[in-house]
MILO-251510 format. One record per residue (C-alpha): chain; residue number from 0; x, y, z; residue in one letter. Coordinates in Angstrom, 3 decimals. Example, Ala and Ser with C-alpha at 12.3 -4.5 7.8 and 13.67 -1.06 7.14 Angstrom:
SITE | chaine | num | c1 | c2 | c3 | residu
SITE | A | 0 | 12.300 | -4.500 | 7.800 | a
SITE | A | 1 | 13.670 | -1.060 | 7.140 | s
! end
This chain:
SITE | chaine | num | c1 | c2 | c3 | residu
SITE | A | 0 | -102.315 | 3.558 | 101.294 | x
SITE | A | 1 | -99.521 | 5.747 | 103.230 | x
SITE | A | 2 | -101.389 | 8.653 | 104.688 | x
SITE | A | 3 | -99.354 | 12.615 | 103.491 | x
SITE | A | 4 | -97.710 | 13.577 | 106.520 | x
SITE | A | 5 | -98.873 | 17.115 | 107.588 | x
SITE | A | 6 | -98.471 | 19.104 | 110.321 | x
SITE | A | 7 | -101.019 | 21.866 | 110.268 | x
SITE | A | 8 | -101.649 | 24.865 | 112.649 | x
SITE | A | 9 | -104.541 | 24.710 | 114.801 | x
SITE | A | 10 | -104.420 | 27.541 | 117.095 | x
SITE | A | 11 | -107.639 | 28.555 | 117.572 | x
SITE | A | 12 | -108.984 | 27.042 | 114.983 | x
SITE | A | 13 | -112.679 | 25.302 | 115.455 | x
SITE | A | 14 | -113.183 | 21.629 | 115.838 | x
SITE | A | 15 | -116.381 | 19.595 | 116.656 | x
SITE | A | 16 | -116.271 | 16.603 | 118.751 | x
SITE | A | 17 | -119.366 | 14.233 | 118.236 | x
SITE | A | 18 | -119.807 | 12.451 | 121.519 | x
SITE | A | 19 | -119.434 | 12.322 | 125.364 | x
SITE | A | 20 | -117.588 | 9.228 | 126.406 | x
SITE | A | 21 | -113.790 | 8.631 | 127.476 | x
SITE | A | 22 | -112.840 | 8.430 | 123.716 | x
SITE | A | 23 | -113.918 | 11.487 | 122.756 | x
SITE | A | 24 | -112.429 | 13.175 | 126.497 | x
SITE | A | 25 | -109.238 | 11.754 | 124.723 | x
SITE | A | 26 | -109.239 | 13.591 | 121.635 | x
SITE | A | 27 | -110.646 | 16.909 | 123.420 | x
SITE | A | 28 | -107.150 | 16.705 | 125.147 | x
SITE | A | 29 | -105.546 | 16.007 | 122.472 | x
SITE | A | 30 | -106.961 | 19.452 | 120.408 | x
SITE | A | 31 | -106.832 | 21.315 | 123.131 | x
SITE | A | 32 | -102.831 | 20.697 | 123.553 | x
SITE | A | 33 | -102.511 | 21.709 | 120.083 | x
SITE | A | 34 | -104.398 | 25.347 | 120.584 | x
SITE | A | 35 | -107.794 | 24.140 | 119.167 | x
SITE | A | 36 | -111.340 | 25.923 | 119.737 | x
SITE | A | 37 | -113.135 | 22.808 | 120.995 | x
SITE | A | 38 | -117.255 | 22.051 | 120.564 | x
SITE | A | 39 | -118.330 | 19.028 | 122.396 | x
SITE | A | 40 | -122.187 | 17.735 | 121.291 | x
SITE | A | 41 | -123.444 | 14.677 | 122.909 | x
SITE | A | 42 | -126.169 | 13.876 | 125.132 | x
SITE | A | 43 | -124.309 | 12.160 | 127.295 | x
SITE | A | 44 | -120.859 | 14.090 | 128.883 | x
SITE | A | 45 | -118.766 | 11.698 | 131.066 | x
SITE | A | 46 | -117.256 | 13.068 | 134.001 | x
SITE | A | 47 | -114.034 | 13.971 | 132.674 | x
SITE | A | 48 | -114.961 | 15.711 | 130.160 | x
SITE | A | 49 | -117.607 | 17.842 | 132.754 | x
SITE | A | 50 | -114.846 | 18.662 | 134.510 | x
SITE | A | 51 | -112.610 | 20.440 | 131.621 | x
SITE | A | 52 | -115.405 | 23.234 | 132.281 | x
SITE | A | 53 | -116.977 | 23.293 | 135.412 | x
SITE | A | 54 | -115.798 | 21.816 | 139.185 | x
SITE | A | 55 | -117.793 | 18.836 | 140.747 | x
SITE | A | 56 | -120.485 | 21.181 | 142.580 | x
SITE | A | 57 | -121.560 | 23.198 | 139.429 | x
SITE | A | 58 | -124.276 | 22.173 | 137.150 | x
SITE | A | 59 | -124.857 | 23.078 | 133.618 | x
SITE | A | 60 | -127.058 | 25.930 | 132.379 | x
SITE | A | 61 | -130.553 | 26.161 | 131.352 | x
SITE | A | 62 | -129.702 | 25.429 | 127.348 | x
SITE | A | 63 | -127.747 | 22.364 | 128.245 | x
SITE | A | 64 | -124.058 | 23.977 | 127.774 | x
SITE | A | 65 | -121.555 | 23.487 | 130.157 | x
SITE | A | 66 | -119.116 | 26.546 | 129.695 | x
SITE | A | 67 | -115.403 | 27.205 | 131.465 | x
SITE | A | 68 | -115.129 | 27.865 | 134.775 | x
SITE | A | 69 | -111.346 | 28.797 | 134.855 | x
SITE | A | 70 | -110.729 | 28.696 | 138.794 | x
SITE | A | 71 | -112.178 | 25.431 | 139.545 | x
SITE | A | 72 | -111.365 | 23.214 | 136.539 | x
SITE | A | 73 | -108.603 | 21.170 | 136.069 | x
SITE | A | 74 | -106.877 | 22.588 | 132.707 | x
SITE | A | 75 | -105.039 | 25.430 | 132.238 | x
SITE | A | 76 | -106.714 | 29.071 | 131.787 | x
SITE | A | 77 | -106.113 | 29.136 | 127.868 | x
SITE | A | 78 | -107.272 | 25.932 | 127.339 | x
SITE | A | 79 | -110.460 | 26.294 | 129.141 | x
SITE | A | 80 | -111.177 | 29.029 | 127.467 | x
SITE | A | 81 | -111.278 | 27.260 | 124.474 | x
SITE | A | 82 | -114.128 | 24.207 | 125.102 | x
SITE | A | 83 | -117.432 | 24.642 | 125.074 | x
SITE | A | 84 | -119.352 | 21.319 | 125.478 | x
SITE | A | 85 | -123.292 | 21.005 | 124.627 | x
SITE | A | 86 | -125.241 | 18.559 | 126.148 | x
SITE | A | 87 | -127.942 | 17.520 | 123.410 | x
SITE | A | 88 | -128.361 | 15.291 | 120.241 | x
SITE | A | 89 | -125.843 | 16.358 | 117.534 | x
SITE | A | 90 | -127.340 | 18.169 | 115.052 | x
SITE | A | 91 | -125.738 | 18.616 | 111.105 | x
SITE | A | 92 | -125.484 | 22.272 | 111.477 | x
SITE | A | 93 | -123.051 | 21.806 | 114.307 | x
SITE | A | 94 | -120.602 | 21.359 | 111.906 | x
SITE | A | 95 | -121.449 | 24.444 | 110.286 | x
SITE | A | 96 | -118.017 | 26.634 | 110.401 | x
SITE | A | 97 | -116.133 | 23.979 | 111.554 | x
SITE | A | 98 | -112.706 | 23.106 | 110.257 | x
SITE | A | 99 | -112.271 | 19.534 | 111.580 | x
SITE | A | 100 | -114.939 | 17.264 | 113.076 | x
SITE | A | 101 | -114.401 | 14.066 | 114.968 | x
SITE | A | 102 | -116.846 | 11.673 | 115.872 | x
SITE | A | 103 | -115.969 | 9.281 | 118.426 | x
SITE | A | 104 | -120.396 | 7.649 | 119.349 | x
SITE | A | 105 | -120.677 | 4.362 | 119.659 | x
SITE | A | 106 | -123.644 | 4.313 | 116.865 | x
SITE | A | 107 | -121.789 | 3.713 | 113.933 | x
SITE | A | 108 | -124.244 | 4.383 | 111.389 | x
SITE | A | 109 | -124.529 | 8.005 | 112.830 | x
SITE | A | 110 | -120.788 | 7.761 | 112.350 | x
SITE | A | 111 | -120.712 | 7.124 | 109.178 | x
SITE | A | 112 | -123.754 | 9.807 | 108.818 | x
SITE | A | 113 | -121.645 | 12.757 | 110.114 | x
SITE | A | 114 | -118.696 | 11.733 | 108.250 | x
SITE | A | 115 | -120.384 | 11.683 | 104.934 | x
SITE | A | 116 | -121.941 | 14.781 | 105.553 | x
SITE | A | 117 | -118.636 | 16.380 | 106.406 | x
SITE | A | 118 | -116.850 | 14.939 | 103.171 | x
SITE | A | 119 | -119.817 | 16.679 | 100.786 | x
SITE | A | 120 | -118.904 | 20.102 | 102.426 | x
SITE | A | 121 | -115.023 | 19.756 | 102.330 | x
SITE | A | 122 | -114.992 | 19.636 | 106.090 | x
SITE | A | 123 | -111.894 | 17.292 | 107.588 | x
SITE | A | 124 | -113.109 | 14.603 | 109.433 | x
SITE | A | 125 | -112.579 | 11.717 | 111.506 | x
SITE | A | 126 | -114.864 | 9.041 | 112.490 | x
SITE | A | 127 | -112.705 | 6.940 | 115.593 | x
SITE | A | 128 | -111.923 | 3.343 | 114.794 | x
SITE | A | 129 | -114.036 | 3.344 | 111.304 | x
SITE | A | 130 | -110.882 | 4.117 | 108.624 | x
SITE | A | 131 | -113.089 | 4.504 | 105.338 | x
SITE | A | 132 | -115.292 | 7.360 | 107.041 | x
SITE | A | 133 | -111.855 | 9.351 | 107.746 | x
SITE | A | 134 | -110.189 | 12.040 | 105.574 | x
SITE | A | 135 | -107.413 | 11.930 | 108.057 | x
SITE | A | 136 | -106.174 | 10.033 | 110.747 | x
SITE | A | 137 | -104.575 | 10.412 | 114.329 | x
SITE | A | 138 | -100.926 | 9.611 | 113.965 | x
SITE | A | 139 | -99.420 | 8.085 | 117.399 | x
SITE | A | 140 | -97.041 | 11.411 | 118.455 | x
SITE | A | 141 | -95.006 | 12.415 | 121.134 | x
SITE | A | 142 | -94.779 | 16.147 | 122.125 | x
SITE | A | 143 | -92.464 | 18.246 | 123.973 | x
SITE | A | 144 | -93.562 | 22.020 | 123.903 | x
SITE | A | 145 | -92.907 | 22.726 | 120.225 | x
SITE | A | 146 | -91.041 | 19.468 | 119.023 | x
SITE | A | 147 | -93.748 | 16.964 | 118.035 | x
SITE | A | 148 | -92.502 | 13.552 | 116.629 | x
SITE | A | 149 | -95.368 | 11.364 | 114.961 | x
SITE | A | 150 | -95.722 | 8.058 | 113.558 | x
SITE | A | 151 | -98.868 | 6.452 | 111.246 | x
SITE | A | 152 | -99.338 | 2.798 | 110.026 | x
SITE | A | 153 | -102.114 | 3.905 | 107.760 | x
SITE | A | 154 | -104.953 | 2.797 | 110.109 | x
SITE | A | 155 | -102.892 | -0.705 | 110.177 | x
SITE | A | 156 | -101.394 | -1.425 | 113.245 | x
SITE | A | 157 | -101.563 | 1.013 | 116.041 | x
SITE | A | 158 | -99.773 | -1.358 | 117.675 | x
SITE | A | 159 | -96.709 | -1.058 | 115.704 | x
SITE | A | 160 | -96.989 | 2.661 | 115.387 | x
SITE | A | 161 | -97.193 | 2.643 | 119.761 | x
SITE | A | 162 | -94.226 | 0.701 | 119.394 | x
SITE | A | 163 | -92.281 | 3.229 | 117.487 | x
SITE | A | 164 | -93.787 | 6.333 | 119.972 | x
SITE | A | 165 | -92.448 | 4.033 | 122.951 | x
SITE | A | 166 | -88.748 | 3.678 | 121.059 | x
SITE | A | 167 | -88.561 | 7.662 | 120.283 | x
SITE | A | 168 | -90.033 | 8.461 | 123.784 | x
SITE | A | 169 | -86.263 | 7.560 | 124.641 | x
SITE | A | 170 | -84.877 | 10.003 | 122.441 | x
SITE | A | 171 | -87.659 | 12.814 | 122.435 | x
SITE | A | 172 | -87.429 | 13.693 | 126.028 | x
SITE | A | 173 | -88.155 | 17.084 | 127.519 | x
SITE | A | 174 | -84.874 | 18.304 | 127.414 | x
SITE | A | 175 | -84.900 | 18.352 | 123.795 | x
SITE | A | 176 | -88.184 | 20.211 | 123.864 | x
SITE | A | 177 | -86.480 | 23.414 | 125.746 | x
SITE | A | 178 | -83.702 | 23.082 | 124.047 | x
SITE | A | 179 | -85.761 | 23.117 | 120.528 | x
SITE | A | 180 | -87.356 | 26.755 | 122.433 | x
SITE | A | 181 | -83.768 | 27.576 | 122.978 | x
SITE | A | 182 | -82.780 | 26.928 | 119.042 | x
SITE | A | 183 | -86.179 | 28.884 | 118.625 | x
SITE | A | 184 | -84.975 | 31.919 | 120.705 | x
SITE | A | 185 | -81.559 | 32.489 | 119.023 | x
SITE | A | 186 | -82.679 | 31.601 | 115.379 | x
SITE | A | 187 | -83.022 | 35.503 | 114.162 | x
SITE | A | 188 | -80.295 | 36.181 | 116.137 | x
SITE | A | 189 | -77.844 | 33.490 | 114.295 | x
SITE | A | 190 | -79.309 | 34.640 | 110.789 | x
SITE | A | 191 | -78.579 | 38.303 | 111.215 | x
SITE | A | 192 | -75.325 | 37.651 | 112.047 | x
SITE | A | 193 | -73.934 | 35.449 | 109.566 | x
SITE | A | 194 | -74.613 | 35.741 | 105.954 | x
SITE | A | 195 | -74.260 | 32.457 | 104.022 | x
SITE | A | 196 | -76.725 | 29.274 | 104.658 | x
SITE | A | 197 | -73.490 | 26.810 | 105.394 | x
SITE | A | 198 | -72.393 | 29.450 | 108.099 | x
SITE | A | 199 | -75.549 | 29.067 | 109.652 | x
SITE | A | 200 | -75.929 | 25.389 | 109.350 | x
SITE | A | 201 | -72.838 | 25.292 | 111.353 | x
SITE | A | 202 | -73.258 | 27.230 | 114.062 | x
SITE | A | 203 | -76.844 | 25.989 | 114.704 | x
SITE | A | 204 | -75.089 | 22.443 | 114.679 | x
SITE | A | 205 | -72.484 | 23.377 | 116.771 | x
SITE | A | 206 | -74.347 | 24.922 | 119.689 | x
SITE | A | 207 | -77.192 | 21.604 | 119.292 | x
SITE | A | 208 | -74.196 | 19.327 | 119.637 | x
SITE | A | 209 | -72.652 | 21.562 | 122.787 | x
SITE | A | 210 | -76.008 | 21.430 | 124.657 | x
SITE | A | 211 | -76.612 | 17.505 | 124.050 | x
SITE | A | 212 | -73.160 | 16.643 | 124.876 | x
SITE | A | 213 | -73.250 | 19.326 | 128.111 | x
SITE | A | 214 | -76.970 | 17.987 | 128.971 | x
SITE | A | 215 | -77.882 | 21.505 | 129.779 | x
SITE | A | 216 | -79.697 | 24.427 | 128.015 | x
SITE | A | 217 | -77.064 | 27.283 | 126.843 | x
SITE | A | 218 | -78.105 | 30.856 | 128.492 | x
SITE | A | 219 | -78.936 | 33.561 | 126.868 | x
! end
């Protein structure tokens, strides 16, 4: 079964993560890029994850929580903002209020658990590595600022689908990502000042083909 493609808005929207371990550090990252409000419960936090939120000399509070500690960590202000990781055995009214969960354990039963739990209360979920728990998956994707390109086998062959990201990371590259916030900036500016659809078509095509051909980023 091909999988809708849908690219949804998750600024500060919240998202559980089930589990401590390097997998689950991955898709923190990966939410966090993408503007997400990020809830980590697991008993066990790896080090990389710890250190989204507090620096190596800090230790966690008296309830178990590690919160942000924006001088010392190693993401960017917003971003740590926006985790908040609990050190403790999940419980099913973590995903109360929660938009999208993902469980990445290694206890697949509990896996499976969450995710039917999170199906019965219309709650998007993932459960990493077991497709028939998921109501969506992670697509492989490549992301410059604003331009995001992504590519999904169905839970086939992420093989294949890094395959694809590789070939497009030839095309995709950051240039095209400030010159997409370039195309961004003027937009309003183009529509006001010609009236018909074709008009605009053009001259939107004409200054993307100027900058690609001129490798550099028009001014303003």
């Amino acid at each position: 079964m091909a999988y809708f493609p849908m690219f949804v808005d998750m600024t500060e929207r919240e998202c559980l993560i089930v589990g401590g371990g390097n997998v689950a550090y991955r898709k923190v990252i990966v939410m966090l890029d993408f503007g997400a409000k990020v809830t980590v419960v697991a008993e066990n936090i790896c080090d990389e994850l710890r250190k989204l939120t507090i620096d190596d000399i800090a230790s966690e509070d008296k309830t178990g929580s590690y919160t942000a500690n924006i001088e010392n960590n190693k993401t960017d202000s917003d971003a740590a903002d926006r985790i908040t990781i609990i050190k403790r055995k999940f419980n099913q009214k973590d995903c109360n209020g929660m938009e999208m969960v993902i469980v990445a354990t290694d206890d697949n039963a509990l896996n499976h658990e969450i995710a039917e739990y999170c199906k019965a209360n219309g709650i998007m979920v993932n459960a990493v590595d077991q497709k028939a728990d998921c109501s969506f998956i992670f697509p492989s994707y490549i992301k410059e600022k604003n331009l995001v390109a992504a590519f999904s086998s169905g839970g086939n062959s992420p093989v294949l689908t890094q395959y694809l990201k590789d070939k497009e990371q030839e095309i995709l590259t950051p240039f095209l990502g400030e010159l997409n916030e370039y195309m961004g900036q003027i937009r309003e500016r183009v529509i006001a000042q010609y009236d018909t659809q074709a008009e605009r078509k053009r001259v939107f095509k004409e200054i993307l083909c100027a900058a690609i051909d001129n490798g550099r980023i028009p001014e303003i």
